[in-house]
MDAnalysis code that builds the backbone (N, CA, C; Angstrom):
import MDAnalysis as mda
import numpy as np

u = mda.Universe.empty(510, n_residues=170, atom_resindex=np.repeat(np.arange(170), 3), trajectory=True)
u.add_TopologyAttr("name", ["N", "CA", "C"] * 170)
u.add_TopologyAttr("resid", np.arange(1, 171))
u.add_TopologyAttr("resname", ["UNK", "UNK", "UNK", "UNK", "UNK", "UNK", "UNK", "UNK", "UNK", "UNK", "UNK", "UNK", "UNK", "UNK", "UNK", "UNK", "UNK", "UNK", "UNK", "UNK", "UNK", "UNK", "UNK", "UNK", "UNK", "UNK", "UNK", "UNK", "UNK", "UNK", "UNK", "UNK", "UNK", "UNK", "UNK", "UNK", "UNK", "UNK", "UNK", "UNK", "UNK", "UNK", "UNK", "UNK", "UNK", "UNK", "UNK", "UNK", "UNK", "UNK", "UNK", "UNK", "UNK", "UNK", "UNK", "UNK", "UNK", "UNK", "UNK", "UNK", "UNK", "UNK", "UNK", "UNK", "UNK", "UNK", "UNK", "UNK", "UNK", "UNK", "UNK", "UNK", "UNK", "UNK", "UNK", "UNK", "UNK", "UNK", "UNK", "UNK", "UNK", "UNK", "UNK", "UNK", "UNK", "UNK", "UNK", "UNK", "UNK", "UNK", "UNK", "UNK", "UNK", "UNK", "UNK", "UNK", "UNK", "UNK", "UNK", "UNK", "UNK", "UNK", "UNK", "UNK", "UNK", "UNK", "UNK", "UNK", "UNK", "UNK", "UNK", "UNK", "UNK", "UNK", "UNK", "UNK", "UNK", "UNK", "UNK", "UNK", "UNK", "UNK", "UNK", "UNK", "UNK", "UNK", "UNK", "UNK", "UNK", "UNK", "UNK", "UNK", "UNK", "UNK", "UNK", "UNK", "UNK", "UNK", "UNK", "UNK", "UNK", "UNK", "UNK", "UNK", "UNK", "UNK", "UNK", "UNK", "UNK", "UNK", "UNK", "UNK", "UNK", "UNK", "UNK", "UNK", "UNK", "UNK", "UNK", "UNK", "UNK", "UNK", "UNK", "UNK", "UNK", "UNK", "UNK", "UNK", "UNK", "UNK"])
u.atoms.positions = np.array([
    [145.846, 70.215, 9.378],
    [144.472, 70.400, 8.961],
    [143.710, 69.084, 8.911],
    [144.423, 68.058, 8.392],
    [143.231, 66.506, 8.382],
    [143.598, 66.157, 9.659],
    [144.015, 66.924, 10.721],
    [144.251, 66.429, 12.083],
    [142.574, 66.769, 12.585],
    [142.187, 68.082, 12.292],
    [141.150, 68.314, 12.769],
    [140.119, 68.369, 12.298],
    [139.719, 67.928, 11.245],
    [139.085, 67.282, 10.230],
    [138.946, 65.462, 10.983],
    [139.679, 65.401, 11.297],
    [139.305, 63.733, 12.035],
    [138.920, 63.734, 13.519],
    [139.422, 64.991, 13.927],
    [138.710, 64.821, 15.238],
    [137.078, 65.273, 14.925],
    [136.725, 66.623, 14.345],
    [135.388, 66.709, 14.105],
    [134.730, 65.570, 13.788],
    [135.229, 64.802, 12.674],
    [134.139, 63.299, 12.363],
    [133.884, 62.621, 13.799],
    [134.732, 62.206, 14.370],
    [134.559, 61.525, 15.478],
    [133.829, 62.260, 16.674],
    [134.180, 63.682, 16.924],
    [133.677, 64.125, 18.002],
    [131.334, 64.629, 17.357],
    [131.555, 64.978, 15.747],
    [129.995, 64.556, 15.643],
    [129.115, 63.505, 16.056],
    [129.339, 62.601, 15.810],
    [128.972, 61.351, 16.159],
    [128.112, 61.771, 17.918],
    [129.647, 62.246, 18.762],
    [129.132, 62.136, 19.770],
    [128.208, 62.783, 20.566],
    [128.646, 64.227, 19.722],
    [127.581, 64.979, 20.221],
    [125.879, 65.122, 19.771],
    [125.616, 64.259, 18.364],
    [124.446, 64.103, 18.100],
    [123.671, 63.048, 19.146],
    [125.004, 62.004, 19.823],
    [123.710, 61.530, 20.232],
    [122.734, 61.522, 21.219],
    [123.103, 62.683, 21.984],
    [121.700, 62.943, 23.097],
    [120.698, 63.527, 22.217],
    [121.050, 64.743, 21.149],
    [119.808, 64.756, 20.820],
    [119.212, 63.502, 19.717],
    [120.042, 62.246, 19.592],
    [118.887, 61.512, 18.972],
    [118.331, 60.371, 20.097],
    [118.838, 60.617, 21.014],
    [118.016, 59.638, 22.048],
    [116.488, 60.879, 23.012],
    [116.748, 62.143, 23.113],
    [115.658, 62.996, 23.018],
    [114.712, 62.485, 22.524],
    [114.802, 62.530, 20.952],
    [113.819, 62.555, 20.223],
    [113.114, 61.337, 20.079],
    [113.239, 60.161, 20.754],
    [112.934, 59.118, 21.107],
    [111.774, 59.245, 22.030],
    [110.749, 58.767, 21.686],
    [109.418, 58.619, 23.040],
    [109.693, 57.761, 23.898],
    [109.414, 58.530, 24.943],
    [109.386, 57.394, 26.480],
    [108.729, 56.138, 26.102],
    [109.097, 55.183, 26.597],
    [108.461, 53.665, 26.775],
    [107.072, 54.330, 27.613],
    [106.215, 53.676, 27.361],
    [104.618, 53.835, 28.548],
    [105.524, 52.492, 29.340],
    [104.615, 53.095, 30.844],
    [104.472, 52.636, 32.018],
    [103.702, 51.245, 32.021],
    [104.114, 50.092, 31.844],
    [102.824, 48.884, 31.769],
    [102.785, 48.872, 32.954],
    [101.255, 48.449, 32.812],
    [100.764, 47.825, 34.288],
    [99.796, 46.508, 34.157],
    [99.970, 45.423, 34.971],
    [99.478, 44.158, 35.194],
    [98.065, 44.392, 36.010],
    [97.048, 43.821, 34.974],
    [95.769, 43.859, 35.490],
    [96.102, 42.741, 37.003],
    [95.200, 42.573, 37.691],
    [95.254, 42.217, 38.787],
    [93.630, 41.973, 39.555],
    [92.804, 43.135, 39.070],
    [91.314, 42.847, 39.823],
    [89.791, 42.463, 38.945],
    [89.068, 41.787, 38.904],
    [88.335, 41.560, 38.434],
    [86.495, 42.239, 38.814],
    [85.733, 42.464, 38.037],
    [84.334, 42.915, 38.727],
    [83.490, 42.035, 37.400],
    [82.187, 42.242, 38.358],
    [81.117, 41.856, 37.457],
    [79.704, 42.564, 37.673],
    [78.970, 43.029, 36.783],
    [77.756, 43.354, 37.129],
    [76.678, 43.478, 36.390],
    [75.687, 42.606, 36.286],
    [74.490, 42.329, 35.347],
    [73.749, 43.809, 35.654],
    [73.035, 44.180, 34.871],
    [71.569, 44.528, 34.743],
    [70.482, 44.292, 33.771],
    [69.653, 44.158, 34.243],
    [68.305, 44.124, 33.166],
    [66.987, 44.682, 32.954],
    [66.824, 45.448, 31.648],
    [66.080, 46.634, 31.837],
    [64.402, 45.785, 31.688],
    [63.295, 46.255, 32.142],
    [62.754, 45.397, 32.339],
    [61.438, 46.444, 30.895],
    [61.860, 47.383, 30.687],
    [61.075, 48.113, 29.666],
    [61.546, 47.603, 28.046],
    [62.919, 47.360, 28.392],
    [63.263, 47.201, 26.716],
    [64.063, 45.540, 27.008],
    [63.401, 44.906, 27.622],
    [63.716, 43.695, 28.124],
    [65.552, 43.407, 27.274],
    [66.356, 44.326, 27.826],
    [67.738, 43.941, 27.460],
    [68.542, 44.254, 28.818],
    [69.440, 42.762, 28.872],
    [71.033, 42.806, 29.769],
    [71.957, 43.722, 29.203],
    [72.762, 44.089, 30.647],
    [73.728, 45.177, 30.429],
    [74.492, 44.226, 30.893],
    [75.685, 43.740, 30.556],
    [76.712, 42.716, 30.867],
    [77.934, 43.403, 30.618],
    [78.808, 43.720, 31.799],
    [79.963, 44.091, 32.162],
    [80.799, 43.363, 33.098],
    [82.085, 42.969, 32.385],
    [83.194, 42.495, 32.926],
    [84.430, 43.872, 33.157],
    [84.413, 43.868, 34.283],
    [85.259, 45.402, 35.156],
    [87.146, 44.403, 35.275],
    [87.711, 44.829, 34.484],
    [89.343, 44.644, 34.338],
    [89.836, 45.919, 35.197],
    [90.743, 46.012, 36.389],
    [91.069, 46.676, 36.725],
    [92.671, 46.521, 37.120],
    [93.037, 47.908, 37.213],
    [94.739, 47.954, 36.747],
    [95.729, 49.062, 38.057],
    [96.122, 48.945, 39.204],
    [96.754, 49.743, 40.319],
    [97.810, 50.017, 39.389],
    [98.440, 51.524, 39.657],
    [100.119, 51.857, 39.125],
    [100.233, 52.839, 40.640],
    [101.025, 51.992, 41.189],
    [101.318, 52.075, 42.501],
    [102.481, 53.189, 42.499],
    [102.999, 53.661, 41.471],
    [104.012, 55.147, 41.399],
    [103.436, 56.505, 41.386],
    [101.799, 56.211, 41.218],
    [101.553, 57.493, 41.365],
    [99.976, 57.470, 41.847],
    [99.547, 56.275, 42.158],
    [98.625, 55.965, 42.761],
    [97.188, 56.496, 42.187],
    [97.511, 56.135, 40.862],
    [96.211, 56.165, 39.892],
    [96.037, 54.806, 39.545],
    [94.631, 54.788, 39.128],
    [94.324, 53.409, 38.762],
    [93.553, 53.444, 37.246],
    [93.248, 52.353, 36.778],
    [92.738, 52.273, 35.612],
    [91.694, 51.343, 35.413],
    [90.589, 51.274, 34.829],
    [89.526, 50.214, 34.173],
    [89.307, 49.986, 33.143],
    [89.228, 48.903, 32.486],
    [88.474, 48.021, 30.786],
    [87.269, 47.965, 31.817],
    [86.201, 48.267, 31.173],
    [84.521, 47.528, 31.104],
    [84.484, 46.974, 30.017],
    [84.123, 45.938, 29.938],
    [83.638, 45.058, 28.757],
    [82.308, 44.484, 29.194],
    [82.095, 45.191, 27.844],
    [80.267, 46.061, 27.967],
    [79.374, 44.867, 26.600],
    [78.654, 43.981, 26.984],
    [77.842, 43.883, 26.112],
    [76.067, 43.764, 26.877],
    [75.519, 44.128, 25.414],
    [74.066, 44.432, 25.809],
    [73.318, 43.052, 24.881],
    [72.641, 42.333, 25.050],
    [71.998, 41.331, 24.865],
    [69.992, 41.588, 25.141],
    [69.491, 41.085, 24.228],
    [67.601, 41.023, 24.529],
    [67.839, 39.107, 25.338],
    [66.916, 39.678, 26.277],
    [66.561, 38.473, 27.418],
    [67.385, 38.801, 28.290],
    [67.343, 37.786, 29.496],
    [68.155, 37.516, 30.497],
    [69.253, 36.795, 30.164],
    [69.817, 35.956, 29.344],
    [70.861, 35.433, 28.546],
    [71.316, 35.386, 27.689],
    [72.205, 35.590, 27.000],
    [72.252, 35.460, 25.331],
    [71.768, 33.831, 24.735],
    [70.943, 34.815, 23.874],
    [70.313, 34.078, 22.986],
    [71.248, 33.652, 21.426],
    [71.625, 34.762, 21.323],
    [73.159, 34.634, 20.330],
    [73.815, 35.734, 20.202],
    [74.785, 35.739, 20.131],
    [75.939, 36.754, 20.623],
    [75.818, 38.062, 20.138],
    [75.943, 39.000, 20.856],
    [75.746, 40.559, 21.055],
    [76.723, 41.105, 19.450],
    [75.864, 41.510, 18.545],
    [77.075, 42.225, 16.994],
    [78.117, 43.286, 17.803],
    [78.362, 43.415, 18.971],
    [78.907, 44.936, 19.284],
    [79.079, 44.564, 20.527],
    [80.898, 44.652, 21.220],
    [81.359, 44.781, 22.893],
    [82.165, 46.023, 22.508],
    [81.672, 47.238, 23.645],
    [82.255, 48.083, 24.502],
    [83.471, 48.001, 25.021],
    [84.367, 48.767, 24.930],
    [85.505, 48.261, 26.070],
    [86.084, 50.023, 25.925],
    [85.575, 50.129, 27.398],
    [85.763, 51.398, 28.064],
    [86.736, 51.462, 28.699],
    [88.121, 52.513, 28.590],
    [89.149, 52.473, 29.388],
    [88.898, 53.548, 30.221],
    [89.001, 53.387, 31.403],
    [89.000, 54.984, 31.890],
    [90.239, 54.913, 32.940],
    [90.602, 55.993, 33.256],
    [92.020, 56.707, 33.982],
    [91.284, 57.718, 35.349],
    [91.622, 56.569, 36.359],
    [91.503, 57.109, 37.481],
    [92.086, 58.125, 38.608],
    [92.413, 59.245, 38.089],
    [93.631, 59.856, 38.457],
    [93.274, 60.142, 40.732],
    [94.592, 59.970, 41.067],
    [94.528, 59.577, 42.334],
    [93.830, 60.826, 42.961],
    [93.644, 61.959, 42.693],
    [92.963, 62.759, 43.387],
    [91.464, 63.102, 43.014],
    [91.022, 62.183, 42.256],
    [89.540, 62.024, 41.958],
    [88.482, 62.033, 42.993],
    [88.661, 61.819, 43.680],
    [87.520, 62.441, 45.090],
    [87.974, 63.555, 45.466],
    [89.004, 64.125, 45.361],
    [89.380, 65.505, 45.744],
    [89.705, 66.244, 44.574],
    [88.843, 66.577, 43.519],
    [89.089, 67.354, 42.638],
    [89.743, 68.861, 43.338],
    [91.567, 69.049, 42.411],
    [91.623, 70.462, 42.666],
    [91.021, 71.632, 41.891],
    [90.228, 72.245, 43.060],
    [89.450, 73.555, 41.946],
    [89.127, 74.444, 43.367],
    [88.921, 75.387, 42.781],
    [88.557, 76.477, 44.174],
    [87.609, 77.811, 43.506],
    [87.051, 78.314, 43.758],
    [86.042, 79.324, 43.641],
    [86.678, 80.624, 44.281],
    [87.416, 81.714, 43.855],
    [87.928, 82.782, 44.469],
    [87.237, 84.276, 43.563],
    [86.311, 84.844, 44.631],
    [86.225, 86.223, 44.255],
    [86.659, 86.818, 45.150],
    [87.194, 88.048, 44.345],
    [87.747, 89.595, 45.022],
    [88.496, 88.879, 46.209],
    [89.885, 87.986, 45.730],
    [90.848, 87.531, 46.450],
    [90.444, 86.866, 47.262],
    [89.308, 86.359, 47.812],
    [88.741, 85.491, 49.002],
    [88.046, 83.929, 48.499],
    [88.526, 83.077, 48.888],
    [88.153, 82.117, 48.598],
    [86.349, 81.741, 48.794],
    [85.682, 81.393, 48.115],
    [84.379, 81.218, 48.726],
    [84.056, 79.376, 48.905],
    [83.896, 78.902, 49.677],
    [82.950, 77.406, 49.966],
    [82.225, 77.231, 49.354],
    [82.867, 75.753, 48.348],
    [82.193, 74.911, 47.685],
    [82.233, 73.587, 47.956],
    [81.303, 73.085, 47.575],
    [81.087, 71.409, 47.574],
    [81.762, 70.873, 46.132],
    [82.965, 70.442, 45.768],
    [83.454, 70.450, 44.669],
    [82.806, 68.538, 44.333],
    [82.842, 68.320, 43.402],
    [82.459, 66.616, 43.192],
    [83.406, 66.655, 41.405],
    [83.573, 65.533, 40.930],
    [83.899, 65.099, 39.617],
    [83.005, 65.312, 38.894],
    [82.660, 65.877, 37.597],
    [81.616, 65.629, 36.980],
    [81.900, 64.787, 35.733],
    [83.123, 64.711, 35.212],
    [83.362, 63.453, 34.326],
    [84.792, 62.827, 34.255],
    [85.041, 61.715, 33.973],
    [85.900, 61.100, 33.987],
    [87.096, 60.785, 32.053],
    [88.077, 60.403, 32.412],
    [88.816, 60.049, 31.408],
    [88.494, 58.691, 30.700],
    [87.871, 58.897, 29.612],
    [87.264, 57.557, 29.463],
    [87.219, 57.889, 27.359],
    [87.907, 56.442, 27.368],
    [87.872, 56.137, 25.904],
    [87.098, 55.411, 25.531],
    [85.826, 54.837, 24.406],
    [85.380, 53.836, 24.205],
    [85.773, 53.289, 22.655],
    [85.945, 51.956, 23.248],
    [86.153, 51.199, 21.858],
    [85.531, 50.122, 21.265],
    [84.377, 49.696, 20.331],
    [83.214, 49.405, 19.974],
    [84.177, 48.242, 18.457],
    [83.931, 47.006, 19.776],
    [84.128, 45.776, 18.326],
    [83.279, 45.088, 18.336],
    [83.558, 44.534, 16.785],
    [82.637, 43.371, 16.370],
    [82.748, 42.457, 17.052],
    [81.700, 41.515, 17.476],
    [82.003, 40.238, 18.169],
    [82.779, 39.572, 17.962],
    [82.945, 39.291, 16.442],
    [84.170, 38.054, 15.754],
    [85.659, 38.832, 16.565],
    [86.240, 40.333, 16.571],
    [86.927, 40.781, 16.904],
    [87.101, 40.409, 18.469],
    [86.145, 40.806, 19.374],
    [85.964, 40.628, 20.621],
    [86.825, 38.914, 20.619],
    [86.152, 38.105, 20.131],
    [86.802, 36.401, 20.400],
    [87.795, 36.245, 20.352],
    [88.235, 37.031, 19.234],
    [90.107, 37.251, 18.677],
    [90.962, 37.458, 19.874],
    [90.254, 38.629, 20.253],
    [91.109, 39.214, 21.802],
    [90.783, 38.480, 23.015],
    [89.832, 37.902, 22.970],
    [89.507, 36.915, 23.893],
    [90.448, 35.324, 23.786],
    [90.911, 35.893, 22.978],
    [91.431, 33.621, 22.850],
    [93.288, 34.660, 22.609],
    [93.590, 35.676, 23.252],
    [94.833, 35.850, 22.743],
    [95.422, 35.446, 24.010],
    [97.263, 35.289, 23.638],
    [97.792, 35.099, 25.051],
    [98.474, 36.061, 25.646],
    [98.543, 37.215, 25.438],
    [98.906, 38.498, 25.765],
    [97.750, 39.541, 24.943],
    [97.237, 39.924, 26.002],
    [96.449, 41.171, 25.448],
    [97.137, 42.693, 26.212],
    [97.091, 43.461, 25.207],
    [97.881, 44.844, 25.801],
    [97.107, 45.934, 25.718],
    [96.372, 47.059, 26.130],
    [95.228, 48.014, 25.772],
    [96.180, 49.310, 26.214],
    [97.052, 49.929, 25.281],
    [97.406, 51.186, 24.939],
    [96.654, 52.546, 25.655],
    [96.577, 53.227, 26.161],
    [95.464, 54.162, 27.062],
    [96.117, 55.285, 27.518],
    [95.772, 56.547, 27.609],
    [96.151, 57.530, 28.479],
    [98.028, 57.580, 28.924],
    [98.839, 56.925, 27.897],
    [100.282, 57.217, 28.052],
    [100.999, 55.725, 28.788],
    [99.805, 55.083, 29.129],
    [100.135, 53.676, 30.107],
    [99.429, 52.230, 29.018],
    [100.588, 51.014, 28.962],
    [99.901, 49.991, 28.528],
    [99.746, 48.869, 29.612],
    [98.182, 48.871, 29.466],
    [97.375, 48.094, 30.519],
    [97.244, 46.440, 30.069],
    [98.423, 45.766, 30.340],
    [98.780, 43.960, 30.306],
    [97.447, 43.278, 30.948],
    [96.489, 42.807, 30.580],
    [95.546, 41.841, 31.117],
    [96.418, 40.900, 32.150],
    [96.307, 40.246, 33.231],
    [97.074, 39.081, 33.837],
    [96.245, 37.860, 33.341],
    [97.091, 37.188, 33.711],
    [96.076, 35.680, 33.636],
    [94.630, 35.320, 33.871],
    [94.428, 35.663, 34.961],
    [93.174, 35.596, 35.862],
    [92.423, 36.443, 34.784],
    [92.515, 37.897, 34.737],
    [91.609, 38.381, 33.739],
    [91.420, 38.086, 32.006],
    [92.246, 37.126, 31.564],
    [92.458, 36.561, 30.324],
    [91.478, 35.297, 30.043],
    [91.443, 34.579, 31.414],
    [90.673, 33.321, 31.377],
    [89.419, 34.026, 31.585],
    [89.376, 35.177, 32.599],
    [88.015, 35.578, 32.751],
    [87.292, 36.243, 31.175],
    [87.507, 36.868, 30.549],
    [87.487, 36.803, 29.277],
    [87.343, 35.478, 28.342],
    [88.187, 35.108, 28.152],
    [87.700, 33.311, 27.886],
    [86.202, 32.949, 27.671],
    [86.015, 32.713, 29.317],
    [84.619, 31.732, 29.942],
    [83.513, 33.469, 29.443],
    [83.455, 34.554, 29.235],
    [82.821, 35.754, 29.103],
    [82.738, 35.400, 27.601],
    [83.428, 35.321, 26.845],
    [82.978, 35.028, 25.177],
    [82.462, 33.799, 24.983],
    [82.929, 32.751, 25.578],
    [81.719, 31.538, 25.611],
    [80.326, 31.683, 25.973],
    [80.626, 32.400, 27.156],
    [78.838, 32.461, 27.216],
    [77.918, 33.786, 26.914],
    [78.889, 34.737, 26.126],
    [77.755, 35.861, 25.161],
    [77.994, 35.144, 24.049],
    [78.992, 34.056, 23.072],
    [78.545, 33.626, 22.182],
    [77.202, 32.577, 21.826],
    [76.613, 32.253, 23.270],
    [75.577, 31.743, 23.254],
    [75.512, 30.186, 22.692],
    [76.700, 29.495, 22.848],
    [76.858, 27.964, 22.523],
    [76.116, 26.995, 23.950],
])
């Protein structure tokens, strides 16, 4: 009887542990920023810049892509002193986004449509400037998103950098 009494102790052990590695969440997929954008506007009615720095992110396993906008709005053509509030829009480009699947079927027959996207996967996240600098002067920045963590690279870290120097308006 304590013969099998010692095998049970030992053989529990083993069989719990798939289900405690189950119950474990997948690691997210990181992906290394890699592309950079830029694009001013200026409204000429409410005399304010739209200032966006475009971080962009390829995950080449399934051939979706991803974007940070880092969004600030400023009065004038320059900052005059730094914007209370940056944007930073993630959105999830899923690879069949010009080909949305959808189809229109009555009475079993497919009918012809012009299908288009009408909105996208998009989170926004609204910091204080002092916050914005924080993440700007870090040496690893990581942005959590849609099941994937999106690693800034270098290139887009410095670009950030020289972007909070000049909306802080020094």
């Amino acid at each position: 009887m304590a013969r099998m009494t010692t095998r049970a102790l030992i053989l529990l052990p083993l069989l719990a542990a798939p289900a405690w590695a189950q119950d474990r969440p997948a690691s997210p997929t990181r992906l290394v920023g890699r592309q950079l954008g830029r694009q001013m506007s200026f409204d000429t009615a409410s005399g304010t810049t739209r200032d966006v720095v475009t971080l962009g992110f390829e995950d080449a396993g399934t051939a979706s892509s991803f974007t940070i906008d880092v969004i600030a709005r400023y009065s004038g053509r320059r900052p005059l002193e730094p914007p209370a509030v940056v944007d930073l829009v993630v959105t999830h480009h899923p690879a069949d986004e010009d080909r949305p699947d959808a189809a229109i079927r009555v009475d079993g027959s497919d009918i012809p449509a012009m299908l288009r996207l009408n909105g996208r996967r998009s989170i926004v996240a609204s910091l204080p400037f002092e916050q914005f600098i924080a993440l700007a002067g870090g040496s690893e920045v990581v942005e959590r998103a849609f099941g994937v963590e999106l690693v800034l690279g270098p290139a887009q870290l410095e670009t950030l950098r020289t972007t909070a120097e000049r909306w802080s308006a020094r």
